[in-house]
C-alpha positions as CSV (number, residue, x, y, z in Angstrom):
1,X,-3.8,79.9,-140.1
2,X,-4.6,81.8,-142.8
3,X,-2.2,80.8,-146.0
4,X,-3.4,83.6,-148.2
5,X,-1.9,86.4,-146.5
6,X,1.5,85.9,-146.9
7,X,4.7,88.8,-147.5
8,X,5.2,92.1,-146.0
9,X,2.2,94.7,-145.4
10,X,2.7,97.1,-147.6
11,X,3.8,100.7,-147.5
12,X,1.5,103.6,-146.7
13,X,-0.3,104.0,-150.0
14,X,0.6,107.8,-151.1
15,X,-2.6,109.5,-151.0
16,X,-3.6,112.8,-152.1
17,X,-3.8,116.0,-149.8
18,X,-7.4,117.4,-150.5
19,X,-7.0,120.7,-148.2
20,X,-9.9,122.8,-150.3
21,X,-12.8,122.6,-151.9
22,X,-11.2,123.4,-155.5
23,X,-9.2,119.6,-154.6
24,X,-12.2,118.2,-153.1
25,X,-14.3,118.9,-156.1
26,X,-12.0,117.5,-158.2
27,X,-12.2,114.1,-156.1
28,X,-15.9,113.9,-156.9
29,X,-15.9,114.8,-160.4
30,X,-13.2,112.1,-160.9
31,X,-15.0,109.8,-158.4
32,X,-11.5,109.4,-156.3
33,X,-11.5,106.1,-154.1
34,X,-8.6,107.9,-152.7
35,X,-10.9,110.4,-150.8
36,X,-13.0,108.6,-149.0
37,X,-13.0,108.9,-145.3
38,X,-11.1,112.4,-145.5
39,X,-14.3,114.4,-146.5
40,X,-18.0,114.2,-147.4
41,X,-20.3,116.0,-150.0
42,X,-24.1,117.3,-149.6
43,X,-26.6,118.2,-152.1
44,X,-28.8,121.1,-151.8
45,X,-31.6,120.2,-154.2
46,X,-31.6,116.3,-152.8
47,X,-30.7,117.0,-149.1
48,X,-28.7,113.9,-149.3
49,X,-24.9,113.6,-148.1
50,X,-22.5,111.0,-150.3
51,X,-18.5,109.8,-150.2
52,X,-16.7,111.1,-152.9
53,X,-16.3,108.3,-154.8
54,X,-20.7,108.1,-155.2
55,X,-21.9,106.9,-158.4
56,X,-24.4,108.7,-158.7
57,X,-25.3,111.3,-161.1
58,X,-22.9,114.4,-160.5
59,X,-24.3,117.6,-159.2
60,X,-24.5,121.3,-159.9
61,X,-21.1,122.6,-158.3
62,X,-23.1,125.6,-156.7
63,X,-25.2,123.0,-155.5
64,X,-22.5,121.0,-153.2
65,X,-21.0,121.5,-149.9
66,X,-18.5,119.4,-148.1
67,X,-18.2,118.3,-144.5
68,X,-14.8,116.9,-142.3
69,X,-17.7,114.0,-141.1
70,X,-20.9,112.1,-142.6
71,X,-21.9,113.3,-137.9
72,X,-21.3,116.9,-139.8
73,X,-23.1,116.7,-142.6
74,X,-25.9,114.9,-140.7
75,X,-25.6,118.0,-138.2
76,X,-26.2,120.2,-140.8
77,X,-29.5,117.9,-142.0
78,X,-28.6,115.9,-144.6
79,X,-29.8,112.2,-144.7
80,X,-27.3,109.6,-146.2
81,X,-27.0,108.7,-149.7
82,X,-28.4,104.9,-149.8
83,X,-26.0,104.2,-152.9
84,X,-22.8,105.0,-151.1
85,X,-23.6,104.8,-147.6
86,X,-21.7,107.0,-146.4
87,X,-22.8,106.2,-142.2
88,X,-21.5,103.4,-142.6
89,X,-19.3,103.5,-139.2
90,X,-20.4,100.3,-137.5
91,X,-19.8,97.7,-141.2
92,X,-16.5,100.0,-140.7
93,X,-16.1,99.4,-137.2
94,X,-16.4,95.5,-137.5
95,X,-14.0,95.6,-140.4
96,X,-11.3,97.3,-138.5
97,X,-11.9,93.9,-136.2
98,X,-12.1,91.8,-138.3
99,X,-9.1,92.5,-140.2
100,X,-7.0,93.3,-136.9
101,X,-8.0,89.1,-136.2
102,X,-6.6,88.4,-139.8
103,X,-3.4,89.9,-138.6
104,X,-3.0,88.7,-135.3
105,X,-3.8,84.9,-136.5
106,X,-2.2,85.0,-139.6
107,X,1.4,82.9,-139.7
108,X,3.1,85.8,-141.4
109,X,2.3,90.0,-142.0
110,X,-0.6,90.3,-144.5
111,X,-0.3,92.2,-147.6
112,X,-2.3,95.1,-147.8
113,X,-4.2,94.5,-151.1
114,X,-5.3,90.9,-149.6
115,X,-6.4,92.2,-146.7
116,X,-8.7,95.1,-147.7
117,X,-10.1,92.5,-150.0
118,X,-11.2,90.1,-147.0
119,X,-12.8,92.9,-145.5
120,X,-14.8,94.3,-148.5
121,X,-13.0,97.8,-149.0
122,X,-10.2,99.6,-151.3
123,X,-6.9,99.0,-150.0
124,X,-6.7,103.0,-150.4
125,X,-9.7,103.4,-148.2
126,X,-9.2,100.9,-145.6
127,X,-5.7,102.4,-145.0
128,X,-7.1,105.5,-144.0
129,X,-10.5,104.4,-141.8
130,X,-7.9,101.6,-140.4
131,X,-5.6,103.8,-139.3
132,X,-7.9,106.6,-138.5
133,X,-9.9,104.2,-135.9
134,X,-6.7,102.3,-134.4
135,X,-4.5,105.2,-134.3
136,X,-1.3,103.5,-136.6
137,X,-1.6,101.8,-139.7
138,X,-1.7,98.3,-140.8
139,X,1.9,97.7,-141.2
140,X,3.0,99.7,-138.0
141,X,-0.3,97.0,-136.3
142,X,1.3,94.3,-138.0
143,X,4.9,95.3,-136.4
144,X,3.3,95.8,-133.0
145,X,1.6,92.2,-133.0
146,X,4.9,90.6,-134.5
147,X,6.5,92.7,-131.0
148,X,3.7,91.1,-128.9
149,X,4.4,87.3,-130.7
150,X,8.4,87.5,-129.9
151,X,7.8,88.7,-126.0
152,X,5.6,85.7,-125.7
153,X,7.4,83.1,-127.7
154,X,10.4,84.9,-125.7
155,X,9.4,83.7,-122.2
156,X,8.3,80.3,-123.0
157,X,11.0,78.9,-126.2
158,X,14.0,76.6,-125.4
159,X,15.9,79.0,-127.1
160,X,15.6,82.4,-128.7
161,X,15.8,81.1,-132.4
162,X,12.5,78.6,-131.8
163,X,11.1,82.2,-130.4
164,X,11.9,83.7,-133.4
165,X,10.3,81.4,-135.7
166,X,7.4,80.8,-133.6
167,X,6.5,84.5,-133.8
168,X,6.5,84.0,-137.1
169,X,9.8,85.9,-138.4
170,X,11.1,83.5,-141.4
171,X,14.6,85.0,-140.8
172,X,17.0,85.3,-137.8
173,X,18.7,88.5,-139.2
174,X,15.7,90.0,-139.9
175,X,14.2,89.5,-136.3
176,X,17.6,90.9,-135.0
177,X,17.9,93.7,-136.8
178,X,14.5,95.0,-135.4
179,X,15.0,93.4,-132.0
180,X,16.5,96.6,-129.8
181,X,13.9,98.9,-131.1
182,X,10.8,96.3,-130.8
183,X,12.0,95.4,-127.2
184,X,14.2,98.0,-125.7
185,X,17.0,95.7,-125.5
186,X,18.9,92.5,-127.4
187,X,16.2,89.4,-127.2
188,X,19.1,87.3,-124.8
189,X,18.7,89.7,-122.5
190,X,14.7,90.3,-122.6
191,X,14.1,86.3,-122.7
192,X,16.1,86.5,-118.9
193,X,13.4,89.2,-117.8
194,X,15.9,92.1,-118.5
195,X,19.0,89.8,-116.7
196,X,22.7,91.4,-118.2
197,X,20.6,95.0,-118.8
198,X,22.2,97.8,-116.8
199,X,20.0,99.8,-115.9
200,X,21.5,103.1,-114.1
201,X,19.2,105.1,-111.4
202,X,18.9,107.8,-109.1
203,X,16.0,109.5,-106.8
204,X,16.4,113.5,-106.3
205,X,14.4,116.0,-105.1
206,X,12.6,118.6,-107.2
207,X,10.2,121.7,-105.6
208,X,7.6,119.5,-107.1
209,X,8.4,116.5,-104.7
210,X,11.0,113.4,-105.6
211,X,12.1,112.5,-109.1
212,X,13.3,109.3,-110.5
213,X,16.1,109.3,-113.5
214,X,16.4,106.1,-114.6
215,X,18.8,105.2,-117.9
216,X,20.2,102.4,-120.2
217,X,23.1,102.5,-121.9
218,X,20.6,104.0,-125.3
219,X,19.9,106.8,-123.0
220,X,16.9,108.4,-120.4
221,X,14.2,105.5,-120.0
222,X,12.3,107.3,-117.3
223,X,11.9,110.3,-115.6
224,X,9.3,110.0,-113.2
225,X,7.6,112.0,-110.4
226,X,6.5,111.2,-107.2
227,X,5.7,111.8,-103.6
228,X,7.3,108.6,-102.1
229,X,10.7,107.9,-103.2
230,X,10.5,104.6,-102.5
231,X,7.2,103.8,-104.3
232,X,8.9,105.2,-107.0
233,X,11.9,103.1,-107.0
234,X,10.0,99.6,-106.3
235,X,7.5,100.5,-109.5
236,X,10.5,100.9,-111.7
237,X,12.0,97.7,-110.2
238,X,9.4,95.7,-111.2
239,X,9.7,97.0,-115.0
240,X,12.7,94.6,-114.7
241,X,12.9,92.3,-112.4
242,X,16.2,90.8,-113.2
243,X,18.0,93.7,-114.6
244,X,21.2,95.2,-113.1
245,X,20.3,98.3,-111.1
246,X,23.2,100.5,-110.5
247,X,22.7,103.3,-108.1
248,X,25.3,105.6,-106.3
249,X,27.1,106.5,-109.4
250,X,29.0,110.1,-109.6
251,X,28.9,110.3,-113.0
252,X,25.1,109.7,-113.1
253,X,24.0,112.1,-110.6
254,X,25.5,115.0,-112.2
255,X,23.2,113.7,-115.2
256,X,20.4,113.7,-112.1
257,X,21.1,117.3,-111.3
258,X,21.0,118.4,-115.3
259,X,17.0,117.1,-114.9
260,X,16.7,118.6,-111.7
261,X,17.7,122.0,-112.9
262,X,15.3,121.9,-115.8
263,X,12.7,121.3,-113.7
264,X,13.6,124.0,-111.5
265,X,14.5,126.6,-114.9
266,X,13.4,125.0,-117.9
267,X,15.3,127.9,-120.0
268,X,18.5,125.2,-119.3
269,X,16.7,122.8,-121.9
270,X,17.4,119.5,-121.8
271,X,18.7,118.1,-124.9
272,X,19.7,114.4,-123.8
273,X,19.4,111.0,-125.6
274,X,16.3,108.9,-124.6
275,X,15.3,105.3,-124.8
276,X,12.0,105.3,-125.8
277,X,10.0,102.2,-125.6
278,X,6.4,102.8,-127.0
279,X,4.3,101.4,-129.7
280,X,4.9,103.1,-133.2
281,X,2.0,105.4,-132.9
282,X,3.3,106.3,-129.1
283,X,6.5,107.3,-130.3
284,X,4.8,109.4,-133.2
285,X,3.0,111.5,-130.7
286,X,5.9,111.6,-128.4
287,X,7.7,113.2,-131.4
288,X,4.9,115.6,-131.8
289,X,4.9,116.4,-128.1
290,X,8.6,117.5,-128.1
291,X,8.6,119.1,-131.3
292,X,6.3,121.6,-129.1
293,X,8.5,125.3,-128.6
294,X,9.3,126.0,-125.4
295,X,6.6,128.2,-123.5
296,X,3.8,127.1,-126.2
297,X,1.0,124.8,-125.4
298,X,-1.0,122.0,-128.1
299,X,-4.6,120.7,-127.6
300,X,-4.9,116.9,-128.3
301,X,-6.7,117.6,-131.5
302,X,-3.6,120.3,-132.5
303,X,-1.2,116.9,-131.6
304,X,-3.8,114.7,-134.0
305,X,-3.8,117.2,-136.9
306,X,-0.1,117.5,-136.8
307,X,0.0,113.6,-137.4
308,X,-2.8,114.0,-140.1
309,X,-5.0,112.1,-138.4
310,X,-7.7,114.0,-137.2
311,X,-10.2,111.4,-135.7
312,X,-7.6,109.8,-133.5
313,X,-7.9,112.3,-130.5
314,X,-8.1,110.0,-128.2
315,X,-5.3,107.8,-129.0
316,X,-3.7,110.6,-129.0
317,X,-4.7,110.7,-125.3
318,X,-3.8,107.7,-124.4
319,X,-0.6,108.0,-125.8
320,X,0.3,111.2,-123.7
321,X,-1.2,109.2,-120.5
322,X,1.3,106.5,-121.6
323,X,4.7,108.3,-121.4
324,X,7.3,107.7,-118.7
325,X,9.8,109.9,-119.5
326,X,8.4,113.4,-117.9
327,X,9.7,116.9,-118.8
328,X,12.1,115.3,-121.7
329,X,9.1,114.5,-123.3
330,X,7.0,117.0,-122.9
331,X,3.3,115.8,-122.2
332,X,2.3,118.1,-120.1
333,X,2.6,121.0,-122.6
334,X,-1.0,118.8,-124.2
335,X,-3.7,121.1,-123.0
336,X,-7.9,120.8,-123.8
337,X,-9.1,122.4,-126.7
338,X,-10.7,124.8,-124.3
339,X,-7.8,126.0,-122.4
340,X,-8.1,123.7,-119.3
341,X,-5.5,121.6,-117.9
342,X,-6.8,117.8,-118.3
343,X,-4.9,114.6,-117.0
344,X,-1.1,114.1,-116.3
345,X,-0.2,111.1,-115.1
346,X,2.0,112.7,-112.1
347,X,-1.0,115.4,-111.3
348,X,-2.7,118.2,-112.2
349,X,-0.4,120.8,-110.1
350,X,2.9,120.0,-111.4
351,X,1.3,120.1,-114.8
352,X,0.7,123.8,-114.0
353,X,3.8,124.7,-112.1
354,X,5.6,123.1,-115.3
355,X,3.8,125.4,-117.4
356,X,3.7,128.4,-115.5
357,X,7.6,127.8,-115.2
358,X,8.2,127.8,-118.9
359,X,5.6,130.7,-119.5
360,X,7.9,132.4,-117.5
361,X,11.4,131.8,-118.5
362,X,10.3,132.5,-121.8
363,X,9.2,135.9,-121.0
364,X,12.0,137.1,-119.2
C-alpha cells in the first residue's frame, strides 16, 4: 500500500472563472497555473500555440488569440509550443491512470497536493484535466472507490465493522453516517443482498405501453418503461434479490396513477421524493436534467456546460443512459446538438411522444 497518501482528498481548489479574453490575458501575463486546461493562446508572428502558464517571452497582445482546445488552436494552424507542450493529452491521459491506481490501491483517500505530485502536475491543474477526463473530481473518485471497497468487503466480512475497516474507513461513525447515501440503504441490510428493505411496487399501463413504479421508504427508485410487464418486474427483482417486495397496496397505486397521469399530461407535474442511487457525477447530471423547464429541451454539451465541464460530453451521456427513474428525471428532454433525438434507454418513440406531449401542454 501506499503510506504516503494518507488524510482526506481535499476540497475542489477554488479556481478562477476566465469567461473573456480581458481575464484570459490577464492569466498569461501573470503566468496563472490556475488556467491551464480551461483555454489556450496562439501567436501570430511565431505560429506557435502555448498553456497559459508558458514561460516563454510574453507577446504583443494584438498579436495573441485564444482557443477552448490545443485540437482548436491546431485547427486553426498553429504548431505546439515545445516549452509548454501544450498537446500533451496522452502524458495527461496516463496520468489520469495512473493516479486513479494510486487511489484505488492506496489504504486510505489521498490528499490532493500528494497526489498531483506523484503524477508530475499542479494540484490546480490536475484537478481540472482529472476531472475534465473522468467526469467527477478526485474526491467525489475517491468517495466512489471507498463505495465500491464497502460493497465488496460487505458481501464477504464476518461482520459489518471488519467491512468497514477493510474498506479502509478508520471510523465506524464516519462510514455510517455516509452509508444510506453511498448504498441506498443501512449497510445490515445491503450485507443481506437488500434482506429487511421494503421495497413497494406496482406495474400500470401508460399509452406508451406498461410502467413500473417501484419505491423505498426514501422515495421513487424506479420508474421504468416497458413492453412486457413481466420482464419488467423480474429485472427489477434481481436489483434485490432478497428485499421485501410489497405489491397490491392501495395506498401505493394511487401514487401509481399520479405517474400515470403525468405521462399521459405532463402539465400535472410530478413533484415527488426520489431515491436516487447513482455515482456523484450521475446524480450531478440528474440534477441538471430536472432542473430543465418544462416544454424546453438541452443538448448533452448544454447539460456539460451547465456543470462547467465542457469536455465531459460523453459522461454526460452515459450518465443520462444510466438513469432508472424515467419522466421524474427527465432524460429524455437531452436532445443532439443538432436537433435529433439520440438514445433513450426505453426507445426512441416514447422519447418523442414525451416531448411532443410537453411541447404541447405548454402551449395550450
Amino acid at each position: 500500500m501506499i503510506a504516503v497518501f494518507e488524510g482526506q482528498i481535499d476540497e475542489e481548489p477554488a479556481v478562477p472563472e476566465y469567461s473573456d479574453d480581458a481575464q484570459r490575458w490577464q492569466a498569461v501575463v501573470g503566468r496563472d497555473r490556475r488556467a491551464d486546461g480551461q483555454f489556450y493562446y496562439s501567436v501570430a508572428t511565431t505560429g506557435i500555440y502555448c498553456r497559459p502558464c508558458c514561460g516563454a517571452r510574453l507577446p504583443r497582445r494584438d498579436n495573441v488569440r485564444f482557443h477552448e482546445s490545443n485540437q482548436a488552436a491546431e485547427r486553426s494552424g498553429f504548431r505546439p509550443c515545445k516549452r509548454c507542450r501544450p498537446n500533451e493529452a496522452d502524458r495527461i491521459a496516463a496520468a489520469v491512470a495512473h493516479a486513479c491506481r494510486l487511489i484505488e490501491q492506496s489504504e486510505s483517500p489521498p490528499n490532493l497536493a500528494a497526489l498531483a505530485d506523484a503524477v508530475g502536475f499542479s494540484p490546480y491543474y490536475f484537478h481540472r484535466f482529472f476531472k475534465a477526463t473522468t467526469g467527477v473530481t478526485p474526491k467525489a473518485y475517491c468517495a466512489a472507490n471507498l463505495a465500491r471497497r464497502v460493497r465488496v468487503a460487505l458481501g464477504r466480512a464476518d461482520s459489518v465493522t471488519e467491512a468497514i475497516y477493510d474498506a479502509g474507513f478508520n471510523s465506524n461513525g464516519r462510514f455510517y453516517a455516509s452509508a444510506p447515501r453511498r448504498l441506498g440503504m443501512t449497510p445490515t441490510r445491503f450485507r443481506a443482498g437488500g434482506s429487511g428493505e421494503t421495497v413497494r411496487f406496482a406495474v400500470g399501463q401508460t399509452s406508451l405501453g406498461a410502467i413500473l413504479v417501484a419505491a423505498t421508504e426514501r422515495g421513487i427508485a424506479s420508474i421504468q418503461f416497458g413492453d412486457d410487464p413481466d420482464l419488467l418486474l423480474r429485472e427489477f427483482e434481481a436489483f434485490f434479490p432478497n428485499a421485501q417486495l410489497v405489491g397490491d397496496d392501495q395506498s401505493f397505486d394511487r401514487l401509481v396513477a399520479r405517474v400515470v397521469g403525468s405521462v399521459e399530461d405532463p402539465s400535472v407535474g410530478l413533484d415527488l421524493p426520489l431515491d436516487i442511487r447513482g455515482t456523484a457525477f450521475q446524480q450531478r447530471v440528474w440534477q441538471a436534467l430536472r432542473d430543465i423547464p418544462l416544454g424546453e429541451t438541452a443538448s448533452y454539451s448544454d447539460i456539460a456546460m451547465r456543470l462547467k465541464m465542457p469536455k465531459s460530453v460523453r459522461a454526460v451521456a452515459g450518465a443520462c443512459a444510466a438513469n432508472v427513474i424515467a419522466v421524474a428525471i427527465p432524460c429524455h428532454r437531452v436532445i443532439r446538438i443538432d436537433g435529433a433525438l439520440s438514445g433513450y434507454r426505453w426507445g426512441i418513440e416514447r422519447k418523442g411522444a414525451l416531448l411532443e406531449r410537453e411541447a404541447k401542454s405548454v402551449s395550450d
